[in-house]
C-alpha positions as a Markdown table, in Angstrom:
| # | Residue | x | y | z |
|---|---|---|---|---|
| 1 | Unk | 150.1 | 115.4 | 69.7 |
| 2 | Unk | 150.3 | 118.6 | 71.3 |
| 3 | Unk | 149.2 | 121.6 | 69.2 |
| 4 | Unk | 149.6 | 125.4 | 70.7 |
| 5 | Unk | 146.0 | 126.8 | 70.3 |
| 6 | Unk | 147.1 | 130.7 | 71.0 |
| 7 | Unk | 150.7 | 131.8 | 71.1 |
| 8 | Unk | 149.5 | 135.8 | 70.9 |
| 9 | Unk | 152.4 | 138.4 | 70.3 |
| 10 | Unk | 155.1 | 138.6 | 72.2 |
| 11 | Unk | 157.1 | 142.0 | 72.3 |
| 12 | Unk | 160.4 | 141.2 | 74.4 |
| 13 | Unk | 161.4 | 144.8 | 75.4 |
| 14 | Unk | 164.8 | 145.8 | 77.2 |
| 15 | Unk | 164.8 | 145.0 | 81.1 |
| 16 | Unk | 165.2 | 148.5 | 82.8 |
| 17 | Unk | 167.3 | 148.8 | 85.8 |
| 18 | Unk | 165.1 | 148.5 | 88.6 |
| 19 | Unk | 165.2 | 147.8 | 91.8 |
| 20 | Unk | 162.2 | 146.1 | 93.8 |
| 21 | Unk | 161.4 | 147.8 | 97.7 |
| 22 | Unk | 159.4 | 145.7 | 100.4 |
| 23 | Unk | 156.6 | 148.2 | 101.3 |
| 24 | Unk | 158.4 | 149.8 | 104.0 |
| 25 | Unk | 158.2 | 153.2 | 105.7 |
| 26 | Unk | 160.2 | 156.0 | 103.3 |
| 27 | Unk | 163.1 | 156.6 | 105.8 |
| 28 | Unk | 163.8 | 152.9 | 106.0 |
| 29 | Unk | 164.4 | 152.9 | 102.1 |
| 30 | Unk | 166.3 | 156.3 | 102.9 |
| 31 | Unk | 168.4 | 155.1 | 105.0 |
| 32 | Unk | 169.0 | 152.1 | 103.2 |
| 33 | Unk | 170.4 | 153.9 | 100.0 |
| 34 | Unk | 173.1 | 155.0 | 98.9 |
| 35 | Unk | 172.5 | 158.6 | 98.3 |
| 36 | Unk | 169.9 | 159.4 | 101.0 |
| 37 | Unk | 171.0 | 158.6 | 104.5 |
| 38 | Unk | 172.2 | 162.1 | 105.3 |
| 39 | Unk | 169.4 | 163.9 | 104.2 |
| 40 | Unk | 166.5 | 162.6 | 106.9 |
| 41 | Unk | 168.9 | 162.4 | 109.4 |
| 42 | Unk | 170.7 | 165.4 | 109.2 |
| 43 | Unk | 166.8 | 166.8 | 108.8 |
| 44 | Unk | 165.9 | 165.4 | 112.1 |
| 45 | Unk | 169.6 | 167.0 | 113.6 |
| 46 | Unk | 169.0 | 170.1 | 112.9 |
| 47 | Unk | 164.9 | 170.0 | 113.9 |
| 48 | Unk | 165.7 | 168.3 | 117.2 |
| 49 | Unk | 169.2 | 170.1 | 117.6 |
| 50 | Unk | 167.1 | 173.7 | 117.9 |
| 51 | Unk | 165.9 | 172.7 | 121.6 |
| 52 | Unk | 169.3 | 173.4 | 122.8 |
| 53 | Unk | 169.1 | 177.0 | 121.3 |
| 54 | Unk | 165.1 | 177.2 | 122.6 |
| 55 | Unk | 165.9 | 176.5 | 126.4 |
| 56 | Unk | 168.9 | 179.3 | 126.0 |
| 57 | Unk | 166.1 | 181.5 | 124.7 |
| 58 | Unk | 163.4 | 180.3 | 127.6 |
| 59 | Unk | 166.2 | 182.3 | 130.1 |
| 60 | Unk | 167.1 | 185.2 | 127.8 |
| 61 | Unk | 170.4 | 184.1 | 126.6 |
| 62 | Unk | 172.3 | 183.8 | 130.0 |
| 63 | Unk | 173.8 | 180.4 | 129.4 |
| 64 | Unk | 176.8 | 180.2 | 128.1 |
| 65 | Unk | 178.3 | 179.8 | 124.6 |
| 66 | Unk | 179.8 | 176.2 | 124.7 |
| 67 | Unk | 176.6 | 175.1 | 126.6 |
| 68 | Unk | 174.2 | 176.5 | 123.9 |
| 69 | Unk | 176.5 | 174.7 | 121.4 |
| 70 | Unk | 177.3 | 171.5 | 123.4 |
| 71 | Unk | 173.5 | 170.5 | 124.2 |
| 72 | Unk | 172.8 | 171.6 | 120.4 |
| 73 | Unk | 175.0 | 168.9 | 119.3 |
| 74 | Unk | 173.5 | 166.5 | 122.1 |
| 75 | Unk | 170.0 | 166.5 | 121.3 |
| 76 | Unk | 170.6 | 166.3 | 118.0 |
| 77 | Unk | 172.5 | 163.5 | 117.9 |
| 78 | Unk | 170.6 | 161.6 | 120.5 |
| 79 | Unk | 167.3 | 162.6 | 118.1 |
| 80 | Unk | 169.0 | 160.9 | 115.4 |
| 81 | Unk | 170.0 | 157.6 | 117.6 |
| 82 | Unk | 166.1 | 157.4 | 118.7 |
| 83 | Unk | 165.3 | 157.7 | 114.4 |
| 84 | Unk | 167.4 | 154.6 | 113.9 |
| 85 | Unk | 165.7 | 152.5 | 116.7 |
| 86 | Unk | 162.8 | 153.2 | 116.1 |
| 87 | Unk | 162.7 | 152.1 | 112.0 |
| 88 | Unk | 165.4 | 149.2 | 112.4 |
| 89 | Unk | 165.6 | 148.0 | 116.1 |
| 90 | Unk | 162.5 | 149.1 | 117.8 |
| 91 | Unk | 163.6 | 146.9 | 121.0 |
| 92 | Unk | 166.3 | 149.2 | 121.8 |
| 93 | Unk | 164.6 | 151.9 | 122.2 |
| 94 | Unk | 164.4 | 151.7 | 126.0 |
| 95 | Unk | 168.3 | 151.2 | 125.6 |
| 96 | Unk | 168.7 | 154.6 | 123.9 |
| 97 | Unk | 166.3 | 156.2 | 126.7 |
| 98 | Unk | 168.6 | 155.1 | 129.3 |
| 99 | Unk | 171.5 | 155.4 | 127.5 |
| 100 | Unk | 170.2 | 159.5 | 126.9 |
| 101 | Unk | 169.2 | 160.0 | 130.7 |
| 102 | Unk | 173.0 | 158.6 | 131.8 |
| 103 | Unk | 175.0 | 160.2 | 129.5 |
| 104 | Unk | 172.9 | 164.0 | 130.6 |
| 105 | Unk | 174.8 | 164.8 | 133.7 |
| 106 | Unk | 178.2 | 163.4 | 132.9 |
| 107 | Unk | 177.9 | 166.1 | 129.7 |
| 108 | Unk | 176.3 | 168.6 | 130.9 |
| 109 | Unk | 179.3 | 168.3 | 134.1 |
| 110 | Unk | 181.9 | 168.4 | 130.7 |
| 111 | Unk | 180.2 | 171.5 | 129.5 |
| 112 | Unk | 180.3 | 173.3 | 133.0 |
| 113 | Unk | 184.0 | 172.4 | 133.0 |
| 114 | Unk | 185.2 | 173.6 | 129.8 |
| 115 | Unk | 183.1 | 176.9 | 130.4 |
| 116 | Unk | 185.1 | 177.5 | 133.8 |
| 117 | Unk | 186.1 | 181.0 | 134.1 |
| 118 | Unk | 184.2 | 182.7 | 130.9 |
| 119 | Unk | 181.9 | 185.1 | 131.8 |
| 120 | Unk | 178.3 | 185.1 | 130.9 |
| 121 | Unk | 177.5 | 186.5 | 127.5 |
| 122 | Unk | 175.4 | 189.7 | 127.9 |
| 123 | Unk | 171.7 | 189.1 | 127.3 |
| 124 | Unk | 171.1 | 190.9 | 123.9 |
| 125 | Unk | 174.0 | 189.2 | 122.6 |
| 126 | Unk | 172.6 | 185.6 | 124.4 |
| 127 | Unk | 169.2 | 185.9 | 122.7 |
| 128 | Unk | 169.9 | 186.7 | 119.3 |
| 129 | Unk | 172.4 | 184.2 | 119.2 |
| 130 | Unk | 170.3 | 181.7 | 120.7 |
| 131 | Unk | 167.5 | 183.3 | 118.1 |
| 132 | Unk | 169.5 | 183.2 | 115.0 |
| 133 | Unk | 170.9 | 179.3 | 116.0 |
| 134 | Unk | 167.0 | 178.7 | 116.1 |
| 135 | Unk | 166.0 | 180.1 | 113.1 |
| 136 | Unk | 169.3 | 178.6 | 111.1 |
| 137 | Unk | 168.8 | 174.9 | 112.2 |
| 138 | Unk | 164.8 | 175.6 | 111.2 |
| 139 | Unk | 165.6 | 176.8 | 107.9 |
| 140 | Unk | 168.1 | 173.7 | 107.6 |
| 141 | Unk | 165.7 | 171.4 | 108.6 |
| 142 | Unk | 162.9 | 172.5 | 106.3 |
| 143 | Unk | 165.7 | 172.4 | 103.5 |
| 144 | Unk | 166.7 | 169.1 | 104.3 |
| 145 | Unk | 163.5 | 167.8 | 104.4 |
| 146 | Unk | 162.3 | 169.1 | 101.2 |
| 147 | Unk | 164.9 | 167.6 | 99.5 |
| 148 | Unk | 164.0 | 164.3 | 101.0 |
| 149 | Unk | 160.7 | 164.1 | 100.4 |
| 150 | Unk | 161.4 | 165.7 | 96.7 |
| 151 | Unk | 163.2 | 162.7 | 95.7 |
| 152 | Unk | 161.3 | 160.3 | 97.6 |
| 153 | Unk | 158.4 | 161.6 | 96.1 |
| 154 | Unk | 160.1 | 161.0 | 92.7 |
| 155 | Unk | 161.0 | 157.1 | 93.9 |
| 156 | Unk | 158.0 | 156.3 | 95.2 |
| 157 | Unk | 156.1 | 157.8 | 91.8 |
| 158 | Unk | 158.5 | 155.6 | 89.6 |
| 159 | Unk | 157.6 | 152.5 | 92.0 |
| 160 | Unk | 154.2 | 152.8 | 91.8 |
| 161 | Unk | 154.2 | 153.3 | 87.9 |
| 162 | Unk | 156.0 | 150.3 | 87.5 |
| 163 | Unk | 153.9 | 148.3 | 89.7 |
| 164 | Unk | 151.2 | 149.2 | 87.5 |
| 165 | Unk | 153.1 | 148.2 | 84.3 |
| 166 | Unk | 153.6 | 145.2 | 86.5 |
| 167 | Unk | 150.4 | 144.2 | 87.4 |
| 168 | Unk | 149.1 | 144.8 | 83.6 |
| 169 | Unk | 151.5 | 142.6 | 82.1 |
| 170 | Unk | 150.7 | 140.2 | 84.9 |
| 171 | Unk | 146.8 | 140.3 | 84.2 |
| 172 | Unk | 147.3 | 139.7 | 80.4 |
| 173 | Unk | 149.6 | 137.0 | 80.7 |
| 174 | Unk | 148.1 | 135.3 | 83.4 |
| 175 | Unk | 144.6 | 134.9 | 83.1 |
| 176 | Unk | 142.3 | 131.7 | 84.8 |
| 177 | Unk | 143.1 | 129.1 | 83.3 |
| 178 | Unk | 140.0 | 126.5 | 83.1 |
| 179 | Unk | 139.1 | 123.2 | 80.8 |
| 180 | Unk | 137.2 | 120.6 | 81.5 |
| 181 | Unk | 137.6 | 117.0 | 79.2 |
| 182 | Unk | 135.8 | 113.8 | 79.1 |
| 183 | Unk | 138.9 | 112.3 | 81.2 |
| 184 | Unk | 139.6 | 115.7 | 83.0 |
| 185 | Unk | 139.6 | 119.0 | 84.4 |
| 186 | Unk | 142.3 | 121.6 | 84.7 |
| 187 | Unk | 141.7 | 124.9 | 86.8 |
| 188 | Unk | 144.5 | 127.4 | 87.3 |
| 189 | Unk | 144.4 | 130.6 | 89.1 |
| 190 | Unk | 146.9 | 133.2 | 90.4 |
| 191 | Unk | 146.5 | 135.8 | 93.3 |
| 192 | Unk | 148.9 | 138.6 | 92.7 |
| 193 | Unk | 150.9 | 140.0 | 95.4 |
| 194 | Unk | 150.8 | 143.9 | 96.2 |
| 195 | Unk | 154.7 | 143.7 | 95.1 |
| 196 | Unk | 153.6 | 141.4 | 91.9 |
| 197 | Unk | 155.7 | 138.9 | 91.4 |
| 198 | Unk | 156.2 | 136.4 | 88.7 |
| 199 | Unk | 154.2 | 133.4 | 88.8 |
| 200 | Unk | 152.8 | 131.7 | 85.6 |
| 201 | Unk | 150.0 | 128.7 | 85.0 |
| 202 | Unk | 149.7 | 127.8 | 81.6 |
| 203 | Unk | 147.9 | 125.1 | 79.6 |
| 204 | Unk | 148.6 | 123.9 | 75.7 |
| 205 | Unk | 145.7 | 121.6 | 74.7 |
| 206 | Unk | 146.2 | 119.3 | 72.1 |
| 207 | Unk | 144.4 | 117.6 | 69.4 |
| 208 | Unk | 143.4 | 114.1 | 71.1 |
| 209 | Unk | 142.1 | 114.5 | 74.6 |
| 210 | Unk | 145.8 | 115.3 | 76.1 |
| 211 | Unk | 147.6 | 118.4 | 77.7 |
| 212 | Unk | 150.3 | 120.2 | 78.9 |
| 213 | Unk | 150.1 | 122.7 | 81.9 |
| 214 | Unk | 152.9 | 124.1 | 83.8 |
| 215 | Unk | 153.5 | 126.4 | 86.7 |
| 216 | Unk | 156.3 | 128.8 | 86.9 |
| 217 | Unk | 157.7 | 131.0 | 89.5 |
| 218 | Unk | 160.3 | 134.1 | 88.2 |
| 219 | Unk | 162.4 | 134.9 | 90.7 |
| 220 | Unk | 162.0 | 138.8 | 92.4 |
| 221 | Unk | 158.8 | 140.9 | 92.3 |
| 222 | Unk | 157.9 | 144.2 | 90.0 |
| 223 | Unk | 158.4 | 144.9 | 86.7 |
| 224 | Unk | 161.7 | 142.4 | 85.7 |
| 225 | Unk | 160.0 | 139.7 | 87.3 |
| 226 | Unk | 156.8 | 140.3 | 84.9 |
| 227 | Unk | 158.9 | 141.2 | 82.2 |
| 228 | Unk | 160.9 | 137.9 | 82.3 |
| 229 | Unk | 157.5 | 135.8 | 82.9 |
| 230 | Unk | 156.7 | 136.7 | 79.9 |
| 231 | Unk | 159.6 | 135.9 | 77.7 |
| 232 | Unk | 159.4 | 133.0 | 79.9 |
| 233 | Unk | 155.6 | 131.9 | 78.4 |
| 234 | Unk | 156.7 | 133.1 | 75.0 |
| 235 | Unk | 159.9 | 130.5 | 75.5 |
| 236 | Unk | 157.9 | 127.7 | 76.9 |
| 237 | Unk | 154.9 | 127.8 | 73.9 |
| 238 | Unk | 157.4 | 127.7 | 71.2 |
| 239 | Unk | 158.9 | 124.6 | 72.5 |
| 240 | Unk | 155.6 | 123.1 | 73.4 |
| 241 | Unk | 155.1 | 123.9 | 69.7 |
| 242 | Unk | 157.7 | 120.9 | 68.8 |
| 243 | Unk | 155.9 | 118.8 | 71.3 |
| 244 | Unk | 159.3 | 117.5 | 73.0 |
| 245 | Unk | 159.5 | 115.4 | 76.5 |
| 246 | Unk | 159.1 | 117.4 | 79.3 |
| 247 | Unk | 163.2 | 117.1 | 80.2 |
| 248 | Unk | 163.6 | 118.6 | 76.8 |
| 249 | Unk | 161.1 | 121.3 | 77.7 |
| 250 | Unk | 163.1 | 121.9 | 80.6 |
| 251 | Unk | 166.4 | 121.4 | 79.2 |
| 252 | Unk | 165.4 | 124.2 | 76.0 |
| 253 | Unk | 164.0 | 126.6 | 78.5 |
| 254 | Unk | 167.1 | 126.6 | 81.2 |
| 255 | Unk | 169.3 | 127.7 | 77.8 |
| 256 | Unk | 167.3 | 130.4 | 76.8 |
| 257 | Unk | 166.4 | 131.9 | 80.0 |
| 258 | Unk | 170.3 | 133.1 | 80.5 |
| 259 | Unk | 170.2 | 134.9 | 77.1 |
| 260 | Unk | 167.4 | 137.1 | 78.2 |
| 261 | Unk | 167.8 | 137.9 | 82.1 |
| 262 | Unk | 169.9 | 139.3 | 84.8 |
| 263 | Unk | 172.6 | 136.9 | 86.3 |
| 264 | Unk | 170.9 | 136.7 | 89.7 |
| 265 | Unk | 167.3 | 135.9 | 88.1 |
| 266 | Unk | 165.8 | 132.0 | 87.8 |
| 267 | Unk | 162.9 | 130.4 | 87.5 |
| 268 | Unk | 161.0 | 127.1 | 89.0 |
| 269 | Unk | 159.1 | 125.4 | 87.1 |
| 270 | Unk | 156.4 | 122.1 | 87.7 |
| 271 | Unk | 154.9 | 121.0 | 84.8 |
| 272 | Unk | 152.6 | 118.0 | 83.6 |
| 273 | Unk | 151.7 | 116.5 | 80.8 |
| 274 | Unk | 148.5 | 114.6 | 80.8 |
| 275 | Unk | 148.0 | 111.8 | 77.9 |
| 276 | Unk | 146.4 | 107.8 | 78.2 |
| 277 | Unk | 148.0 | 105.0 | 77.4 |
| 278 | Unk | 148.6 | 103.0 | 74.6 |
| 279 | Unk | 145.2 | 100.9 | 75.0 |
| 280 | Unk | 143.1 | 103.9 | 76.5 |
| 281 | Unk | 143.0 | 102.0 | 79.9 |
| 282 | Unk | 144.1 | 104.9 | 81.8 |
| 283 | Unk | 145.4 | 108.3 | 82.1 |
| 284 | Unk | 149.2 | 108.6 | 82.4 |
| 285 | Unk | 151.0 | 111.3 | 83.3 |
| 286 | Unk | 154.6 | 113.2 | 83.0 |
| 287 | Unk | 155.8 | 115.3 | 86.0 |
| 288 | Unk | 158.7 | 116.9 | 85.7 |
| 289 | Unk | 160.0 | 119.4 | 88.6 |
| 290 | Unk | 162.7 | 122.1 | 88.5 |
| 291 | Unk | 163.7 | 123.4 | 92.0 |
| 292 | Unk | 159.7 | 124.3 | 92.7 |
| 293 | Unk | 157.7 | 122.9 | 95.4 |
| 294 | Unk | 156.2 | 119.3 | 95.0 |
| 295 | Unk | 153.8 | 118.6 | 92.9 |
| 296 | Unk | 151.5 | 116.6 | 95.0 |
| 297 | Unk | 149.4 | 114.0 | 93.7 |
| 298 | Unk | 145.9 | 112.8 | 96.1 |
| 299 | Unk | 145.2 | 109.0 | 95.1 |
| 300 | Unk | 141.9 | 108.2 | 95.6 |
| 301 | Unk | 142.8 | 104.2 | 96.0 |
| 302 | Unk | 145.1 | 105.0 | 98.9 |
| 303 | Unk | 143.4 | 107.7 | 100.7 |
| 304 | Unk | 146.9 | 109.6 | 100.9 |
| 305 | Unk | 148.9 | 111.8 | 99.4 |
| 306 | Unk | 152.6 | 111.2 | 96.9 |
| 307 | Unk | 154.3 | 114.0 | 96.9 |
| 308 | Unk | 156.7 | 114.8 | 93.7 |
| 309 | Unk | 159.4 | 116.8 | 94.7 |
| 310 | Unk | 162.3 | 119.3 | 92.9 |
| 311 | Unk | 164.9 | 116.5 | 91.5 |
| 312 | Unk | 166.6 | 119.6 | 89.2 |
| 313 | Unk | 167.8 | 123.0 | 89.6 |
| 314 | Unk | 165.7 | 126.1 | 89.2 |
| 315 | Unk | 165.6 | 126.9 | 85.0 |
| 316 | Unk | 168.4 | 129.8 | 84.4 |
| 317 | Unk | 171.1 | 129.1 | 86.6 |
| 318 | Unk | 173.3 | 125.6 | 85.1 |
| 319 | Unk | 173.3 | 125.6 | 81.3 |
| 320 | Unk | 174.3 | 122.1 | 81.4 |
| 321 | Unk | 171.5 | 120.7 | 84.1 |
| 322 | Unk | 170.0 | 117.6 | 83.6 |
| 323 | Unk | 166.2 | 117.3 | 83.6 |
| 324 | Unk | 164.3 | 113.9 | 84.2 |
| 325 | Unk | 160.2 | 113.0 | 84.4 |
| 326 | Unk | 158.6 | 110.8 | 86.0 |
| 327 | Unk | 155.7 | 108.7 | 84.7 |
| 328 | Unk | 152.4 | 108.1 | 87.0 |
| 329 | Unk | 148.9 | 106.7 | 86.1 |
| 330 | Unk | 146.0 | 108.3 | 87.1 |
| 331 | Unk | 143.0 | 106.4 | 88.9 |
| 332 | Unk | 139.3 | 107.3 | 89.0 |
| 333 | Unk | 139.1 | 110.5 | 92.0 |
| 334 | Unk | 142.7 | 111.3 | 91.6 |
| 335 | Unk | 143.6 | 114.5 | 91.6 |
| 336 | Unk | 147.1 | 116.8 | 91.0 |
| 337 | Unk | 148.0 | 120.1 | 92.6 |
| 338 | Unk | 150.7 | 122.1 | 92.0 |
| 339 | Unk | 151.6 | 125.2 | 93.8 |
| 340 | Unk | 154.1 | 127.9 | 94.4 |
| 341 | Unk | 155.8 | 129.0 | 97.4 |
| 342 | Unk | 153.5 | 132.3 | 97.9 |
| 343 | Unk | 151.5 | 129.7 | 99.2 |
| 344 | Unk | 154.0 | 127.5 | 101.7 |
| 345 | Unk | 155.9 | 130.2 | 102.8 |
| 346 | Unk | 153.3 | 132.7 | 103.9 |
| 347 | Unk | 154.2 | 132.8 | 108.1 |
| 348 | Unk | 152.1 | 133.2 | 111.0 |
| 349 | Unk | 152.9 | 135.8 | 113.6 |
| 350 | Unk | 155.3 | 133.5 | 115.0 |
| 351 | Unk | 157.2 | 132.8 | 111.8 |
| 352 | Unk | 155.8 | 129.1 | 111.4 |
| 353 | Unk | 155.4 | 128.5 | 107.4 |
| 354 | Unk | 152.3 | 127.1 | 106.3 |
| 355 | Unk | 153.8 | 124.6 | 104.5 |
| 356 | Unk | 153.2 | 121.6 | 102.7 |
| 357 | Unk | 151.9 | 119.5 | 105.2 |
| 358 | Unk | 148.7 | 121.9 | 105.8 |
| 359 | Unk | 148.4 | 121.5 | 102.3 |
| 360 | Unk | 148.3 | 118.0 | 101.9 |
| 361 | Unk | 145.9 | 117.8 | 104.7 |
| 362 | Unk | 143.6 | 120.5 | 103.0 |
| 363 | Unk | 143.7 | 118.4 | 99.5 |
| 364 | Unk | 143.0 | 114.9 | 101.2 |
| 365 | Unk | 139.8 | 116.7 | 102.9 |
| 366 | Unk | 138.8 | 118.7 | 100.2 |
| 367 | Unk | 139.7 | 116.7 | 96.8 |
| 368 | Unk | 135.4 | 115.7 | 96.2 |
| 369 | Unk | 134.8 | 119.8 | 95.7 |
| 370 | Unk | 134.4 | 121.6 | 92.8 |
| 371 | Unk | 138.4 | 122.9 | 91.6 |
| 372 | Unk | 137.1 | 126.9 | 92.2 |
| 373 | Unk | 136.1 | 126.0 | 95.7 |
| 374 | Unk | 139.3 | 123.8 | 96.4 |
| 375 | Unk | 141.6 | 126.8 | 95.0 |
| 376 | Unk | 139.1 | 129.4 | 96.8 |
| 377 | Unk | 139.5 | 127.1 | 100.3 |
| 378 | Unk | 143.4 | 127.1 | 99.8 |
| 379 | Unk | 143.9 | 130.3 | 98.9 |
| 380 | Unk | 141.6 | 131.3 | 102.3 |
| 381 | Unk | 143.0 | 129.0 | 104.7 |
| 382 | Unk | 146.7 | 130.6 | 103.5 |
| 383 | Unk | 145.3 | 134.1 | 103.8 |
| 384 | Unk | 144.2 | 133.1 | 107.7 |
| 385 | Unk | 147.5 | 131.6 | 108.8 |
| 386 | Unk | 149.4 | 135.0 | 107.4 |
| 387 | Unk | 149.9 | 138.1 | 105.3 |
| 388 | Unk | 150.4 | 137.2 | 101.7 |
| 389 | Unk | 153.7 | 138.6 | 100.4 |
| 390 | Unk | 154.1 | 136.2 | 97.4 |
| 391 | Unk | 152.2 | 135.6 | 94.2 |
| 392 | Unk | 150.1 | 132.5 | 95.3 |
| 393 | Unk | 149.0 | 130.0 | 92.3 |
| 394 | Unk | 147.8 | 127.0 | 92.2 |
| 395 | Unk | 146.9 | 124.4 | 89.3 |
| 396 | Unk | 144.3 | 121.8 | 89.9 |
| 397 | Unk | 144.0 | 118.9 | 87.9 |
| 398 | Unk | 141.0 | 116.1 | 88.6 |
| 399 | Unk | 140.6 | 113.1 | 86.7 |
| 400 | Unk | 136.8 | 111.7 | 87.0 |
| 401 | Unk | 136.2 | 109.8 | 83.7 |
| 402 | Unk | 136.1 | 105.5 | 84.1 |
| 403 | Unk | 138.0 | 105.5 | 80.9 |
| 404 | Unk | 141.1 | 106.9 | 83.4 |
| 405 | Unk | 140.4 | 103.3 | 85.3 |
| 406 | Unk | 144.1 | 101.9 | 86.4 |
| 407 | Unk | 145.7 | 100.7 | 88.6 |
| 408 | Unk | 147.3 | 102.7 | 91.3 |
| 409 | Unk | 151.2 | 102.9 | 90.5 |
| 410 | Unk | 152.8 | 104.8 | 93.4 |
């Protein structure tokens, strides 16, 4: 019977409205928002705009009025088309180059023909006109771009702040996890991401040689995600508490979760629970999977790999789901892994996923090693095929002892 050996406290404090940003370059977020998008470009308008009023200045004011004004407006705006390719389409840069170098003369032709017949401003007039322009679309500029970097300063302070809270709560709640039995071993581990994220590994011991471990995976990064992981672990002890089947587990924590999150938030789960059977003759286990990635099991016996893949939906999202497990018995060298998608989804430069092929191939070569050098071998061979944007754990369960003797059942 299972017996929770340290529930801890549990404070579940109000979600605040936050919302999570990729790292990505301040005027990306800028222009991405709702209250920003005029402030850098407007900014780089009026900075960029100035040239026009510069050259009238380089020949002491002579040009004329609606020319000044005219390649004012052009520059600026052509300034501002160069800002957006260069943050969100890169590629069309050379588009907007061409696109400025054909569009010159047919303007600057418009401008010569609206001026038609006006006389030449006189020169004192010309400069300080083309002097006080300068000076105005300076001081504009330096305006608008206080004020931008003022409240992204303010953003990116708050962001940073809750990142920490973040990564706090995600260092208490998920520490190594690490037990070794006479029948066998369990090692978790989770590498946070720099957005943190919610992934959770777990394991409730019981009283006679058996366990419960589990791997979760909260949906979104920052501080909701590590907020909800933890209402989540709170959730999933208590239950454990009652020592249900792992389709009640489930089926409990898919009815809470809704009480406690935002509508668009879920979680996967993978769990096992590791007991032997009735005449000790082997170890048997429960798998039960909800919307994660398979839980894949090496058998020693058959040299190969079963995966155990999602058969329900992701915990949060259909109150009325239906959760099953599935019952396996563990032979002598066997061993269990269970990971989440930080790990299969990190992508190469050519947006290949690593996937779980690569890490069935990695388990079937390295199942003989010790568990920290398996997950440490993993872990590095993810970290060489692409950037890590996800939370990546992974849950390693060996079993080693004759007593787990059995026949292979897959």
């Amino acid at each position: 019977m299972l017996a929770v050996t340290d529930l801890g406290s549990q404070e579940l404090i109000p979600v605040p409205s936050f919302v999570h940003h990729r790292n990505q370059h301040p005027l990306v977020l800028a222009t991405r928002s709702s209250k920003g998008p005029e402030i850098p470009f407007t900014g780089v308008f009026c900075l960029v705009g100035m040239v026009g009023c510069l050259l009238d200045l380089m020949v002491l004011g002579e040009k004329p009025f609606v020319e000044v004004f005219g390649w004012t407006i052009f520059t600026g705006i052509m300034a501002v088309v160069y800002l957006l390719c260069g943050l969100r389409a890169p590629r069309l840069i050379v588009l907007a180059i061409a696109l400025h170098y054909f569009l010159s003369r047919p303007f600057g032709k418009l401008l010569r023909f609206l001026n038609a017949g006006s006389p030449a401003p006189h020169t004192e007039l010309g400069v300080r006109v083309a002097a006080i322009g300068s000076l105005a679309l300076c001081l504009l500029a330096c305006a608008f771009f206080l004020l931008f970097f003022y409240s992204e300063g303010r953003t990116s302070i708050r962001l940073q702040t809750e990142l920490a809270l973040a990564h706090g709560i995600q260092h208490t709640l998920v520490p190594t996890v690490h037990f070794r039995s006479a029948f066998w071993e369990i090692y978790g581990v989770s590498l946070p991401s720099e957005q943190v994220g919610g992934d959770l590994v777990d394991l409730v011991r019981g009283n006679d040689d058996s366990a419960l471990a589990y791997v979760a995976d909260i949906s979104g990064h920052g501080l909701q995600a590590g907020i909800l992981m933890g209402m989540f672990k709170t959730a999933a002890r208590t239950c454990i508490a009652e020592n249900p089947l792992l389709s009640t587990l489930m089926k409990r924590i898919n009815q809470v979760l809704p009480q406690v999150k935002e509508p668009e938030m879920y979680a996967t789960c993978a769990a096992v629970r590791i007991g032997q059977r009735a005449d000790h003759a082997a170890c048997e286990l429960h798998l039960a999977n909800a919307g994660h990635p398979p839980i894949l099991r090496f058998s020693n016996k058959h040299r190969k790999v079963f995966p155990f893949p999602s058969n329900a939906p992701p915990l949060g999202l259909m109150p009325d789901a239906d959760f099953i497990s599935h019952t396996v018995e563990a032979g002598v060298g066997d061993l269990l892994l269970i990971a989440t998608d930080g790990v299969t989804e990190v992508c190469d430069a050519a947006g290949q996923e690593f996937g779980i092929e690569r890490l069935q191939s990695l388990l079937i070569e390295k199942h003989h090693k010790p568990l920290q050098v398996i997950a440490a071998e993993i872990l590095d061979a993810a970290a060489r095929w692409g950037k890590q944007i996800d939370d990546q754990t992974l849950l390693i369960v060996p079993f080693s002892s004759e007593s787990c003797a059995a026949p292979d059942s897959a």
